[in-house]
Structure formats: structure tokens, C-alpha cells
Biopython code that builds the backbone (N, CA, C, O; Angstrom):
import numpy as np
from Bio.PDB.StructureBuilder import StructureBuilder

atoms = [
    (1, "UNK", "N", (66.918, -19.707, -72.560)),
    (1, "UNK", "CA", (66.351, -21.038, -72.450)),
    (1, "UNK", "C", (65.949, -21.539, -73.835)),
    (1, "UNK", "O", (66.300, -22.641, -74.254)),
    (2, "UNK", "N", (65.219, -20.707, -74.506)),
    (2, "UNK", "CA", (64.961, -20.914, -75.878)),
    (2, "UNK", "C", (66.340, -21.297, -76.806)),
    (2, "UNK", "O", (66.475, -22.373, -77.388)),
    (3, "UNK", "N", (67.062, -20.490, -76.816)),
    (3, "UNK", "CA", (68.506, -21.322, -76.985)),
    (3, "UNK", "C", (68.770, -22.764, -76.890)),
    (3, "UNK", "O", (68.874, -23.563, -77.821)),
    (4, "UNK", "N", (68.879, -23.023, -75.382)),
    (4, "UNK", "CA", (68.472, -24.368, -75.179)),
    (4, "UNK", "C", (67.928, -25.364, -75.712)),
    (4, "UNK", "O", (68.383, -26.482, -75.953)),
    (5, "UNK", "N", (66.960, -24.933, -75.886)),
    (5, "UNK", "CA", (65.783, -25.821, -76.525)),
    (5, "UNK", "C", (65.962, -26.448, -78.087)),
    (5, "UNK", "O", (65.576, -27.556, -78.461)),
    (6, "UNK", "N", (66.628, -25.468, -78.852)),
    (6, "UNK", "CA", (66.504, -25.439, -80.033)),
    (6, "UNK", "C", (67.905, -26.567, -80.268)),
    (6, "UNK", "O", (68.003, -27.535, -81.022)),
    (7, "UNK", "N", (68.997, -25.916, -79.180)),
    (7, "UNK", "CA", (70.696, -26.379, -79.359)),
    (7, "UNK", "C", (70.594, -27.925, -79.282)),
    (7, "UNK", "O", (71.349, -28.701, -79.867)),
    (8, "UNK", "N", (69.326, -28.341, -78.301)),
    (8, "UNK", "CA", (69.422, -30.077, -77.630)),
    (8, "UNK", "C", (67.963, -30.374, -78.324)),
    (8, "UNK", "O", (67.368, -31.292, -77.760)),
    (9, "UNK", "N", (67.382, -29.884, -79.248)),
    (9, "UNK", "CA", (66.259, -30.438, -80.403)),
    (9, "UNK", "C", (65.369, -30.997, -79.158)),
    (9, "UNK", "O", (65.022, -32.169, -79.018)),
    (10, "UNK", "N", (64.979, -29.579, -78.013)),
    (10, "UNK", "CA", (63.897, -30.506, -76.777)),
    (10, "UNK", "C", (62.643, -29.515, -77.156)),
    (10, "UNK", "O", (62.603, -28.314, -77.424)),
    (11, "UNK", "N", (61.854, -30.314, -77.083)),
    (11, "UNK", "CA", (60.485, -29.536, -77.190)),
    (11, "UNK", "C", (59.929, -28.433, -75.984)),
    (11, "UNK", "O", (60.039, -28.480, -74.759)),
    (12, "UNK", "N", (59.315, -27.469, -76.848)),
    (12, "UNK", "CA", (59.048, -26.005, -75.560)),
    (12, "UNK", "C", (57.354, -26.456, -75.034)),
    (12, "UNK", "O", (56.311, -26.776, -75.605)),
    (13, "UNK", "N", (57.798, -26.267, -73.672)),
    (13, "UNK", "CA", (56.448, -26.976, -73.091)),
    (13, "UNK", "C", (55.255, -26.078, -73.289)),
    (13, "UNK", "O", (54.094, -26.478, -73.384)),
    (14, "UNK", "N", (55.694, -24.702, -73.347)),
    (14, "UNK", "CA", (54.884, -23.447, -73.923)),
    (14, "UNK", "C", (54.452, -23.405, -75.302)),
    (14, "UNK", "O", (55.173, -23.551, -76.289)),
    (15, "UNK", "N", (53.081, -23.172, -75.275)),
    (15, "UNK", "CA", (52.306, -23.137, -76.344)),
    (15, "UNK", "C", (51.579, -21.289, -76.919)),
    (15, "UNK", "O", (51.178, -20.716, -77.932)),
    (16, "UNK", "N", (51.763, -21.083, -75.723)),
    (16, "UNK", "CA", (51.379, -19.515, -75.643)),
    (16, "UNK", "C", (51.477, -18.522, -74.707)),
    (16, "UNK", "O", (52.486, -18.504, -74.002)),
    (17, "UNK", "N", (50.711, -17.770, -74.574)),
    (17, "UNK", "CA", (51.006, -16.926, -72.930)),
    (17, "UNK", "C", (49.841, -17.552, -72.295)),
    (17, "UNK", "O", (48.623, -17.569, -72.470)),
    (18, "UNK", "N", (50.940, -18.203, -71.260)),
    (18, "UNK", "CA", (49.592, -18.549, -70.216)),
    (18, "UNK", "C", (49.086, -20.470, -70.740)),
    (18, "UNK", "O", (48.936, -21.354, -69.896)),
    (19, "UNK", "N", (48.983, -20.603, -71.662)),
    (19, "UNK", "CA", (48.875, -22.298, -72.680)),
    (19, "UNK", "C", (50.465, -22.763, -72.327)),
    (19, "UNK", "O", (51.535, -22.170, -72.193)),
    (20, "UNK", "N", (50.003, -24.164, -72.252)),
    (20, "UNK", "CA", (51.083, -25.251, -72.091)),
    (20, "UNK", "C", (50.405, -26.619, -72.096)),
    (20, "UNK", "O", (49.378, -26.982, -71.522)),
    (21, "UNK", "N", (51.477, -27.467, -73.110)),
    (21, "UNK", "CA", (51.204, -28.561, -73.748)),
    (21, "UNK", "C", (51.015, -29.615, -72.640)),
    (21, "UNK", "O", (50.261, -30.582, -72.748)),
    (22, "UNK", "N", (51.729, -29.351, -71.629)),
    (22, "UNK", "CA", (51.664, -30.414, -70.532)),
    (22, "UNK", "C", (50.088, -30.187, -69.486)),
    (22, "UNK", "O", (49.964, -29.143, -68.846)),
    (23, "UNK", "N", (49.215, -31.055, -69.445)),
    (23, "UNK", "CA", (48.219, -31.223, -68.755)),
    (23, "UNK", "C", (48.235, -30.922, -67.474)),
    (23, "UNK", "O", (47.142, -30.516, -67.078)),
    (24, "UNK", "N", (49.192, -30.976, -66.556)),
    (24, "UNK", "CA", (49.244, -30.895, -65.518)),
    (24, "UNK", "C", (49.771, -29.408, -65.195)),
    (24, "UNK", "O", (49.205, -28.695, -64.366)),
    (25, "UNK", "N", (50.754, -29.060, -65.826)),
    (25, "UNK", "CA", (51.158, -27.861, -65.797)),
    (25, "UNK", "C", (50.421, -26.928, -65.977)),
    (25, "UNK", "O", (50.490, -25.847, -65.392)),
    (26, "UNK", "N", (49.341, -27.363, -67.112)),
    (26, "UNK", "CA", (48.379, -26.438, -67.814)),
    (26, "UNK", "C", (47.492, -26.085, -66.586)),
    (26, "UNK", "O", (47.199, -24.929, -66.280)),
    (27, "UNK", "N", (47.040, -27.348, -65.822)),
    (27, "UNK", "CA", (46.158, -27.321, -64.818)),
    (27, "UNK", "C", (46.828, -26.427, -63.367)),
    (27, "UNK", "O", (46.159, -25.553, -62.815)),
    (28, "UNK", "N", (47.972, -26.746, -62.977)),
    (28, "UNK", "CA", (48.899, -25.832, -61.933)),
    (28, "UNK", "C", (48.940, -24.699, -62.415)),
    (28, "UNK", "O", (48.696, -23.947, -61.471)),
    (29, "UNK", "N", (49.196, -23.761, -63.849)),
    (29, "UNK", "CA", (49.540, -22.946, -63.590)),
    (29, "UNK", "C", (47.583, -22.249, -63.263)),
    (29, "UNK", "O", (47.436, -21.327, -62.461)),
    (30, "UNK", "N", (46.376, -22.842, -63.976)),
    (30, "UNK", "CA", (45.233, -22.425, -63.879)),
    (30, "UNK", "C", (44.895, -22.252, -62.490)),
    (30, "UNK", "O", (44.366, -21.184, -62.178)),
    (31, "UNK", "N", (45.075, -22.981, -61.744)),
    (31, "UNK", "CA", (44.729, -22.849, -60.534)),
    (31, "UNK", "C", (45.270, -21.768, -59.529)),
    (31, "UNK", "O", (44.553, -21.280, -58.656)),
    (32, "UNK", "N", (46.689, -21.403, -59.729)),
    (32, "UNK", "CA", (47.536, -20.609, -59.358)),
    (32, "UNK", "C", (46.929, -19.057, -59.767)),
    (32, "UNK", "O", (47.129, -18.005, -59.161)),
    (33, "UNK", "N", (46.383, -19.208, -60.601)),
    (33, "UNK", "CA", (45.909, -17.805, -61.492)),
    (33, "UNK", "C", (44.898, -17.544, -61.019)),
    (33, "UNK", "O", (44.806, -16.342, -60.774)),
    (34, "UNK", "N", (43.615, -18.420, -60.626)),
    (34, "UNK", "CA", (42.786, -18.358, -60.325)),
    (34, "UNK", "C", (42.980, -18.041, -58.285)),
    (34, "UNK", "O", (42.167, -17.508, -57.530)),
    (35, "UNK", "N", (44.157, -18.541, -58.013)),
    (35, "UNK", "CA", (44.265, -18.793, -56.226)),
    (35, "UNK", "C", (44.710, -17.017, -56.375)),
    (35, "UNK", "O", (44.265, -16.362, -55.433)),
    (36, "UNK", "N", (45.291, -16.420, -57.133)),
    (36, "UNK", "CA", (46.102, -15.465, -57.276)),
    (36, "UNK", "C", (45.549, -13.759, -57.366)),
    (36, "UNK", "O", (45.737, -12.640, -56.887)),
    (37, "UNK", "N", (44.551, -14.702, -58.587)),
    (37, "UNK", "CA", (43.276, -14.169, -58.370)),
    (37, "UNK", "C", (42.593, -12.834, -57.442)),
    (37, "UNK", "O", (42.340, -11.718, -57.896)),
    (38, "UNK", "N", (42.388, -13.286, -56.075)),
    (38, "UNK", "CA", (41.518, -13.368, -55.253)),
    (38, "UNK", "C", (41.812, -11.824, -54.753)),
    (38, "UNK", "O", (41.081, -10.839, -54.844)),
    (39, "UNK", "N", (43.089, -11.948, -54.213)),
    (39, "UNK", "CA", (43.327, -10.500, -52.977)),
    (39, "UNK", "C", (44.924, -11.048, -52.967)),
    (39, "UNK", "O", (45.573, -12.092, -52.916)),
    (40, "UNK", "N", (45.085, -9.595, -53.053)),
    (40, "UNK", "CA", (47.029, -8.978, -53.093)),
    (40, "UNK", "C", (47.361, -10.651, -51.987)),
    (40, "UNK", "O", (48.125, -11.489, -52.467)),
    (41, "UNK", "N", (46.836, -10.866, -50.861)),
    (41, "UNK", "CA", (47.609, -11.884, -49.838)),
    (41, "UNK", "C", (47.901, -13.266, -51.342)),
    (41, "UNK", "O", (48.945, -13.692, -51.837)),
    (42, "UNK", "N", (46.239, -13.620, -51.671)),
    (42, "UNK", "CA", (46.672, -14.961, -52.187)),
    (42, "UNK", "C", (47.527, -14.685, -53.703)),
    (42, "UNK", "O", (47.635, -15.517, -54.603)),
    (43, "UNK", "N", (47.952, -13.630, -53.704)),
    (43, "UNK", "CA", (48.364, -13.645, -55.216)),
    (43, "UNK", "C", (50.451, -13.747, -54.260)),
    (43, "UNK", "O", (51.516, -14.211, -54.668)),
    (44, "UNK", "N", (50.166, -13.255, -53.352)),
    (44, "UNK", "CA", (51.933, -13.249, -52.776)),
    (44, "UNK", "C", (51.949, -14.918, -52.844)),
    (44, "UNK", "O", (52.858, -15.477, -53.458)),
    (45, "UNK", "N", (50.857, -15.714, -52.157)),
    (45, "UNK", "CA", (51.292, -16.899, -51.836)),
    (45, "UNK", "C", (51.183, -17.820, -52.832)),
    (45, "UNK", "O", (51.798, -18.887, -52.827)),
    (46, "UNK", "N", (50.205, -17.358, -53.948)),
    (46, "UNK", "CA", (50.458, -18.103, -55.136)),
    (46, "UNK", "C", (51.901, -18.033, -55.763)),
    (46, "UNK", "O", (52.520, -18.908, -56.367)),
    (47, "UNK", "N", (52.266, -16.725, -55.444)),
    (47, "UNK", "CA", (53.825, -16.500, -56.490)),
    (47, "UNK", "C", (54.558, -17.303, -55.515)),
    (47, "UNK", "O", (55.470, -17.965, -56.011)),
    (48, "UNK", "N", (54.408, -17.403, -54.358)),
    (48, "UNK", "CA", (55.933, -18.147, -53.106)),
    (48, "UNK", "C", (55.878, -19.812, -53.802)),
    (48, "UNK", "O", (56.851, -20.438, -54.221)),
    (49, "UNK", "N", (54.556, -20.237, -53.773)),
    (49, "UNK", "CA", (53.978, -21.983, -54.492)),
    (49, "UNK", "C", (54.541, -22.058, -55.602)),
    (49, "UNK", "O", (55.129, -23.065, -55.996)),
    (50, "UNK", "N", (54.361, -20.425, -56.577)),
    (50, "UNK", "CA", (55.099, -21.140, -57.660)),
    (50, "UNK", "C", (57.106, -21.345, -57.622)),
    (50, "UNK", "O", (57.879, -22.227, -57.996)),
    (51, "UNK", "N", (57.267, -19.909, -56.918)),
    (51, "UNK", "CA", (58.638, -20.383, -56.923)),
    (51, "UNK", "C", (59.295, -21.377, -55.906)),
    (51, "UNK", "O", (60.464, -21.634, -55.618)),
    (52, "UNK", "N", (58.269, -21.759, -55.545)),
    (52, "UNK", "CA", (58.840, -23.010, -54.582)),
    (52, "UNK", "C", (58.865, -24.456, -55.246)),
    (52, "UNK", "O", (59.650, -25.393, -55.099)),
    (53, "UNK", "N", (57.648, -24.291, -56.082)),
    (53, "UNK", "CA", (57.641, -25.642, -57.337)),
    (53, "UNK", "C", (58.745, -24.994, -57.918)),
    (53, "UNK", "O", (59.794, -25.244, -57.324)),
    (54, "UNK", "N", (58.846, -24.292, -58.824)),
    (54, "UNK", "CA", (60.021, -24.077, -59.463)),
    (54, "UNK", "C", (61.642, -24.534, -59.324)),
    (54, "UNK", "O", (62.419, -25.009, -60.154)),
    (55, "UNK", "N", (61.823, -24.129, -57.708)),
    (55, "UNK", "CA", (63.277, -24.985, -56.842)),
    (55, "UNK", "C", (63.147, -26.094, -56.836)),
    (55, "UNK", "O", (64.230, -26.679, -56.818)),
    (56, "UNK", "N", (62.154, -26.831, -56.845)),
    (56, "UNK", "CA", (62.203, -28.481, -56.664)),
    (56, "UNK", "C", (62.531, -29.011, -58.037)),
    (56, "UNK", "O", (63.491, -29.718, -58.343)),
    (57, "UNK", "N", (61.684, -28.605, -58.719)),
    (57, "UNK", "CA", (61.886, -28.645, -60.408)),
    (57, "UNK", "C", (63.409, -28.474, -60.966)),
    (57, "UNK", "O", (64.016, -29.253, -61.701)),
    (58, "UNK", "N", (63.666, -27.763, -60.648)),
    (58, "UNK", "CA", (64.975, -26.828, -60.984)),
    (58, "UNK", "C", (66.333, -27.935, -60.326)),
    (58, "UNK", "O", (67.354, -28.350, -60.874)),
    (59, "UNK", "N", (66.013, -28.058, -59.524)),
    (59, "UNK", "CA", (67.112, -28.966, -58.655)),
    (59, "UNK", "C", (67.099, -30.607, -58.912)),
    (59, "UNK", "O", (68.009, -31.432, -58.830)),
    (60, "UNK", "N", (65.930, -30.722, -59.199)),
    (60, "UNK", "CA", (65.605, -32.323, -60.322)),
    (60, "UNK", "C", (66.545, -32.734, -61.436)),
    (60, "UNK", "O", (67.257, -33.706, -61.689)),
    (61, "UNK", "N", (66.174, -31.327, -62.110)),
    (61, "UNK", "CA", (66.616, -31.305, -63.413)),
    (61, "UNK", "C", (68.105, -30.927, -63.127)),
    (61, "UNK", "O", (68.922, -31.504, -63.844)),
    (62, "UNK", "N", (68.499, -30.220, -62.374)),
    (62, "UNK", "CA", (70.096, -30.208, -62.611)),
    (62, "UNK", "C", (70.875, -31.610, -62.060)),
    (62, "UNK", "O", (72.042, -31.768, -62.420)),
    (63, "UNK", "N", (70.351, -32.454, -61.338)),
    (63, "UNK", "CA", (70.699, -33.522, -61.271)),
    (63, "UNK", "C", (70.794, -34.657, -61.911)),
    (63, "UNK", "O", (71.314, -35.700, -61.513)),
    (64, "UNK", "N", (70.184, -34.398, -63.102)),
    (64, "UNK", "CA", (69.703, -35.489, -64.185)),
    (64, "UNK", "C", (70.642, -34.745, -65.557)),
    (64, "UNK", "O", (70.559, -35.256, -66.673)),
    (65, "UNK", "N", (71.426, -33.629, -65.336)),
    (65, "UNK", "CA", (72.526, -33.383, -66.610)),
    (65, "UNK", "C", (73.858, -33.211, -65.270)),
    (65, "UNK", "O", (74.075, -33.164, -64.059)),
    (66, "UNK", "N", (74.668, -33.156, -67.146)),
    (66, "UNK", "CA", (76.164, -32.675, -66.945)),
    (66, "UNK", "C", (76.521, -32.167, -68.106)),
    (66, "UNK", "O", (77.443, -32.649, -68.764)),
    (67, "UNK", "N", (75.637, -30.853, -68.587)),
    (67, "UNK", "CA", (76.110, -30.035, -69.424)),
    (67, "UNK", "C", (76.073, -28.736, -69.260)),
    (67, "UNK", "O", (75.168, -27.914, -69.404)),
    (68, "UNK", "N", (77.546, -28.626, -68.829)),
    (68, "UNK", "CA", (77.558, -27.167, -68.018)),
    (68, "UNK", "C", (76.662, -25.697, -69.010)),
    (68, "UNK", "O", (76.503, -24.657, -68.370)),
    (69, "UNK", "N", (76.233, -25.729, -70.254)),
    (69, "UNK", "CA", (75.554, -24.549, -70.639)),
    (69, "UNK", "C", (74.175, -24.559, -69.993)),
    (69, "UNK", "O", (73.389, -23.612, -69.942)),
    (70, "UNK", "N", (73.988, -25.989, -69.430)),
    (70, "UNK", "CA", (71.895, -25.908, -69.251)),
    (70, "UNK", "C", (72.270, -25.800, -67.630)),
    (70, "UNK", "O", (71.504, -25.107, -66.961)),
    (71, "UNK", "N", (73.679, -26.597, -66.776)),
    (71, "UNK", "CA", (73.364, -26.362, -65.227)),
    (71, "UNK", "C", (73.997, -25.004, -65.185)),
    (71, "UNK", "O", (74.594, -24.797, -64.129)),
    (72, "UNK", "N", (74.019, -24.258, -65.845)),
    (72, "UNK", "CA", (74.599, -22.812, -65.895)),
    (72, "UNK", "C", (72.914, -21.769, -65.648)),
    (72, "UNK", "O", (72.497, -20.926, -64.853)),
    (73, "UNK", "N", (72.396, -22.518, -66.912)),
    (73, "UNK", "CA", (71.366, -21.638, -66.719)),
    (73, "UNK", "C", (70.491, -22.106, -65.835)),
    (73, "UNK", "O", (69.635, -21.315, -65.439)),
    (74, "UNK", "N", (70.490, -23.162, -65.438)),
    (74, "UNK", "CA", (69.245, -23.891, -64.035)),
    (74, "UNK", "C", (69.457, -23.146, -62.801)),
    (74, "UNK", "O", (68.559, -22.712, -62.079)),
    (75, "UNK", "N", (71.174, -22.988, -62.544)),
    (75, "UNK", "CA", (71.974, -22.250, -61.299)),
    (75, "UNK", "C", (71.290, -21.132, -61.283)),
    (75, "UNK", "O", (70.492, -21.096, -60.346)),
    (76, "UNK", "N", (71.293, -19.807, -62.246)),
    (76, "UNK", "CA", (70.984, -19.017, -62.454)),
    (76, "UNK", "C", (69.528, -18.568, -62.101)),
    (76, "UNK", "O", (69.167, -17.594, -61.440)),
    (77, "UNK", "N", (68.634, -19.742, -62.848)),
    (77, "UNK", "CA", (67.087, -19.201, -62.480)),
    (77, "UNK", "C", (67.179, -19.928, -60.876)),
    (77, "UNK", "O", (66.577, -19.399, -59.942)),
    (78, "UNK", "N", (67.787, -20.863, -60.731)),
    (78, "UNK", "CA", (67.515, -21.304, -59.190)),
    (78, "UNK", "C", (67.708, -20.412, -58.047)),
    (78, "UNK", "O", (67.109, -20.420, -56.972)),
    (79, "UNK", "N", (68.905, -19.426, -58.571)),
    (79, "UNK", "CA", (69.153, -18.301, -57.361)),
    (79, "UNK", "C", (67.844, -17.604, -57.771)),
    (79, "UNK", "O", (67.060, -17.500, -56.828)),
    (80, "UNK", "N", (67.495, -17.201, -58.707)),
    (80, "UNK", "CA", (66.498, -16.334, -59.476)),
    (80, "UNK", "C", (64.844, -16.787, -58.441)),
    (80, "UNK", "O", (64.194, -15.988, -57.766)),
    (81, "UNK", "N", (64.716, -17.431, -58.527)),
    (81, "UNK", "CA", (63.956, -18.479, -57.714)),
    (81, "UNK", "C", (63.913, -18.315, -56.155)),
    (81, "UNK", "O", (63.071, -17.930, -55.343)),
    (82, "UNK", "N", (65.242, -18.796, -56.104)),
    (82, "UNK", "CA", (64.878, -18.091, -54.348)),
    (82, "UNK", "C", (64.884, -16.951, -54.018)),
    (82, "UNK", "O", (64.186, -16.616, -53.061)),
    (83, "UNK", "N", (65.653, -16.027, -54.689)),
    (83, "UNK", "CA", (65.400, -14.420, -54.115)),
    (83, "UNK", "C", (63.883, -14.057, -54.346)),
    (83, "UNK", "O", (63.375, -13.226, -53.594)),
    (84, "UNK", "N", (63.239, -14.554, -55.206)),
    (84, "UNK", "CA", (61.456, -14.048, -55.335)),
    (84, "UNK", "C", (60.853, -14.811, -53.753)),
    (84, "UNK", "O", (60.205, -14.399, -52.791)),
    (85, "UNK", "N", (61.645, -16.455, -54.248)),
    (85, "UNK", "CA", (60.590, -16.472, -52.311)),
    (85, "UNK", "C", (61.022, -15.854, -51.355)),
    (85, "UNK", "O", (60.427, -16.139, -50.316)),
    (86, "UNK", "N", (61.648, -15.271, -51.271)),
    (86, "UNK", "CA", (62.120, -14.760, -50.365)),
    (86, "UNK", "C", (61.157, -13.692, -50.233)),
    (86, "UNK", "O", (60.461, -13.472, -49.242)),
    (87, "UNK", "N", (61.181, -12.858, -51.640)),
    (87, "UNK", "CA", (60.714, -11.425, -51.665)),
    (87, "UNK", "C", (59.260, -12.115, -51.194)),
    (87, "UNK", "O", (58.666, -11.512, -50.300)),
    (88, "UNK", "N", (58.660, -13.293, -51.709)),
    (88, "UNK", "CA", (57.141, -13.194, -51.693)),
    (88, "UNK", "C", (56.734, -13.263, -50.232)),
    (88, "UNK", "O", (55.653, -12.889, -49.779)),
    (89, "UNK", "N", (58.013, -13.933, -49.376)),
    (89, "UNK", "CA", (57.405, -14.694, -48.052)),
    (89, "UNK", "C", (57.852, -13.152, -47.186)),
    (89, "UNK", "O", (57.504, -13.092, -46.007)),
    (90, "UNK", "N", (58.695, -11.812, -47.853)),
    (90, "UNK", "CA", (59.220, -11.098, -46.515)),
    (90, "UNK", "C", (57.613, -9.830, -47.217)),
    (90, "UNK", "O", (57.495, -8.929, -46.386)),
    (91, "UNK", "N", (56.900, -9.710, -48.010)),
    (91, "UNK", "CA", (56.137, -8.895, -48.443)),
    (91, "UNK", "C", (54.915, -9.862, -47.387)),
    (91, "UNK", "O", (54.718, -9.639, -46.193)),
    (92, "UNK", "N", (54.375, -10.703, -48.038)),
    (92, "UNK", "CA", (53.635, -11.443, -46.583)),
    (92, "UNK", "C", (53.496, -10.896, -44.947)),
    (92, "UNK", "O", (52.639, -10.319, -44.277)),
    (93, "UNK", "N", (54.825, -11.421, -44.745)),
    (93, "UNK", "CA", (55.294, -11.034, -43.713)),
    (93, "UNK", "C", (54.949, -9.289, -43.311)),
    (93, "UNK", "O", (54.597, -8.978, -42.173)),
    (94, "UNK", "N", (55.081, -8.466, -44.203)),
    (94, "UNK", "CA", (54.710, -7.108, -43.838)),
    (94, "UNK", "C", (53.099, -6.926, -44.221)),
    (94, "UNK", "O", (52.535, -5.881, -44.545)),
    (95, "UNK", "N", (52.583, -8.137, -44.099)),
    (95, "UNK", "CA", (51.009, -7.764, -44.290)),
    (95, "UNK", "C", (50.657, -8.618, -43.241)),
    (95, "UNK", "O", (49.520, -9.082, -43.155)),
    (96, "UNK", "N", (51.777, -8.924, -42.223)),
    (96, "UNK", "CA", (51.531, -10.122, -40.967)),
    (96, "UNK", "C", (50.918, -11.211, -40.795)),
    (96, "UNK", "O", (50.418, -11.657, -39.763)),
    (97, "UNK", "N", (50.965, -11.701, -41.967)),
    (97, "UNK", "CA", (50.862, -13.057, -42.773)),
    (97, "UNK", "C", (52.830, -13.802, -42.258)),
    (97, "UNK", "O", (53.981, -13.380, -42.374)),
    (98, "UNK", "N", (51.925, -15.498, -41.504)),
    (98, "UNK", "CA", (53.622, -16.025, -41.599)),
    (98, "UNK", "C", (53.459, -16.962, -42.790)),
    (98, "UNK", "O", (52.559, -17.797, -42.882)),
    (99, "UNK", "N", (54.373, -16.755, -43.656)),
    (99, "UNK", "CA", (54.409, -18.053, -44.826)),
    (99, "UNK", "C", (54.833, -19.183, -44.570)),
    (99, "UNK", "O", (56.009, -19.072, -44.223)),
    (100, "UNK", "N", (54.404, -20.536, -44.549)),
    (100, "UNK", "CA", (54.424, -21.383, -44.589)),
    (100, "UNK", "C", (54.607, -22.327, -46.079)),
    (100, "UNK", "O", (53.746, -22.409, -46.955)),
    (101, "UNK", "N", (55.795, -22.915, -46.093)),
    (101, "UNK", "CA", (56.345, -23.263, -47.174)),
    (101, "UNK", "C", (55.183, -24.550, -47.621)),
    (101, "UNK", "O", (54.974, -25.451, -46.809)),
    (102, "UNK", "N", (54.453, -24.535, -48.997)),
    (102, "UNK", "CA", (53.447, -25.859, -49.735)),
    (102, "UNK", "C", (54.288, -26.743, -50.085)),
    (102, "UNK", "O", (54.002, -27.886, -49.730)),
    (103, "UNK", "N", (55.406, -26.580, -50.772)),
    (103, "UNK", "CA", (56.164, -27.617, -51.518)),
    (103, "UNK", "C", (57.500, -28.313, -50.891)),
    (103, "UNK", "O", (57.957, -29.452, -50.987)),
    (104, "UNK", "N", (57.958, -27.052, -50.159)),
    (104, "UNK", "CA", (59.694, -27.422, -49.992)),
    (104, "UNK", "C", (59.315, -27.751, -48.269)),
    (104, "UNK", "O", (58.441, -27.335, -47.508)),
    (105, "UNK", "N", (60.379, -28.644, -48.142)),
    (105, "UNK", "CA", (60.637, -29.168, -46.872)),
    (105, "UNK", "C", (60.842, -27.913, -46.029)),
    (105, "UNK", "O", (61.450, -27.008, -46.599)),
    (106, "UNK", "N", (60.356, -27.646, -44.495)),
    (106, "UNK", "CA", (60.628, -26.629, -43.640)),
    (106, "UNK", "C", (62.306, -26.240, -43.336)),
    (106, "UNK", "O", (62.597, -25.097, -42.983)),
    (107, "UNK", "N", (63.325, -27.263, -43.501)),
    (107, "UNK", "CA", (64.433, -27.307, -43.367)),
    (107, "UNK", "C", (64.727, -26.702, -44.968)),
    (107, "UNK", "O", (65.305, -25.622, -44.841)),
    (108, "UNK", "N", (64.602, -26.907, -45.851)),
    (108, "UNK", "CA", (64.954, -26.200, -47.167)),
    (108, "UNK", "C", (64.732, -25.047, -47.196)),
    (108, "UNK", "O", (65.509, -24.225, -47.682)),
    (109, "UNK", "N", (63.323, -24.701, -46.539)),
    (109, "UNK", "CA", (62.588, -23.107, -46.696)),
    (109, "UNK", "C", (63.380, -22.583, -46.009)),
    (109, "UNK", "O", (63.876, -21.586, -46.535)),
    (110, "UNK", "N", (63.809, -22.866, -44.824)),
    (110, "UNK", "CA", (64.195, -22.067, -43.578)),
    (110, "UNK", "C", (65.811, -21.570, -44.160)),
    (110, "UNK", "O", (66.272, -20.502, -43.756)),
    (111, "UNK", "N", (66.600, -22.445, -45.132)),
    (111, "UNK", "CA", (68.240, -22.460, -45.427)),
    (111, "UNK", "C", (67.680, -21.184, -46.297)),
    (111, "UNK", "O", (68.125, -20.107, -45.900)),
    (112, "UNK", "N", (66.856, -21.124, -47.321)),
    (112, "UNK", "CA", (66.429, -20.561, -48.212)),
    (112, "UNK", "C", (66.061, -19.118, -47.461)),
    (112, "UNK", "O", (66.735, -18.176, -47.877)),
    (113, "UNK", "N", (65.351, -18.886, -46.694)),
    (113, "UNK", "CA", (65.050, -17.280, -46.035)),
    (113, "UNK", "C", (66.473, -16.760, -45.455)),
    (113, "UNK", "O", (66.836, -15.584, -45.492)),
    (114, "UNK", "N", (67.181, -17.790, -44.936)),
    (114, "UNK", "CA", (68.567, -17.204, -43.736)),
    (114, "UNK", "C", (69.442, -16.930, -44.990)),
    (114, "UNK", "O", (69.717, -15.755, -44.743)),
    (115, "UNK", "N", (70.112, -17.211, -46.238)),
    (115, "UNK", "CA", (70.311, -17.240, -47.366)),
    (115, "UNK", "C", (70.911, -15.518, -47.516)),
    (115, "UNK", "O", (71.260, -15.079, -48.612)),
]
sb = StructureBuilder()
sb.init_structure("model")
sb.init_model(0)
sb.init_chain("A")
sb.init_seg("    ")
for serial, (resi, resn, name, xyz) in enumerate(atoms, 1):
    if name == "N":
        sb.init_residue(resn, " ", resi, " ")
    sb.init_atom(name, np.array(xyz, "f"), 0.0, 1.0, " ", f" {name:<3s}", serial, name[0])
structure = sb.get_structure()
């Protein structure tokens, strides 16, 4: 990705481990850390939130290029992406927790688990 960044002169939204220049992001990922925090359950469902923001994100952005080196690598973390929700929502699931998708439509989540 860093590649990326440097090849198309785009600025890295990362400032450090854990720091990011974007306000909102800065604030999502804090909260996530803090929800994650708590007990092994909310740290599964913080990771499912994040990779569920992540697919929406991910699928934005590959719609807005047509340069096969960046939808190469979007494809990539996007499968990357759903196999973790997957993992986060079937680990849940063995703590008999049902996951319920925050971000993605129930029809997206559901293509996404059968997958």
C-alpha cells in the first residue's frame, strides 16, 4: 500500500501506531480500542465493526478507480476483509454470541458468511 501511496503522490492517513491524521478515523479507531477493550466478546465484535467498515470502504474506493495496480490491491485486502469477518462472527458464535452485522446490510453479511 505504501507503494501506492508514494507511486500516485497520495498522502498516508497514518501518522503512527495507533495516530491518524483524519479526525474521524482517529476517533473510530479510539473507540473501537476502547469497545475492544473490555472482554475477549467485545474485542471479537469490535474486530467484525472494523472489518465490516473496512468492506464498505474498500468497495467505495474500488469504484471510484480504474487502475488495475490499486483495484488489485483493494480485491486483495477485500477478500482479506471478509475472511476475518467471518473468522470474528464464527469465534462469537462458539462463545454463543449471534453476530449481528453494525455496518453492512443483512443481505451483504449473510452473501459474506455463505461465501
Amino acid at each position: 500500500v505504501k507503494r501506492l501511496l508514494d507511486r500516485y503522490s497520495l498522502p498516508d492517513p497514518r501518522m503512527g501506531e495507533g495516530e491518524f491524521a483524519n479526525e474521524t478515523l482517529q476517533d473510530l479507531y479510539n473507540d473501537l480500542v476502547a469497545q475492544g477493550s473490555v472482554s475477549v466478546r467485545d474485542a471479537l465484535m469490535a474486530g467484525a465493526a472494523i472489518e465490516e467498515i473496512d468492506i464498505l470502504d474498500l468497495e467505495e474506493y474500488m469504484a471510484q478507480t480504474d487502475k488495475e495496480d490499486i483495484l488489485l490491491v483493494y480485491a486483495n485486502l477485500l477478500r482479506g476483509s471478509e475472511n476475518h469477518l467471518r473468522a470474528f462472527a464464527n469465534n462469537l458464535e462458539r462463545q454463543r454470541v449471534e453476530y449481528t452485522p453494525q455496518y453492512l446490510s443483512e443481505e451483504e453479511y449473510r452473501s459474506i458468511m455463505e461465501a
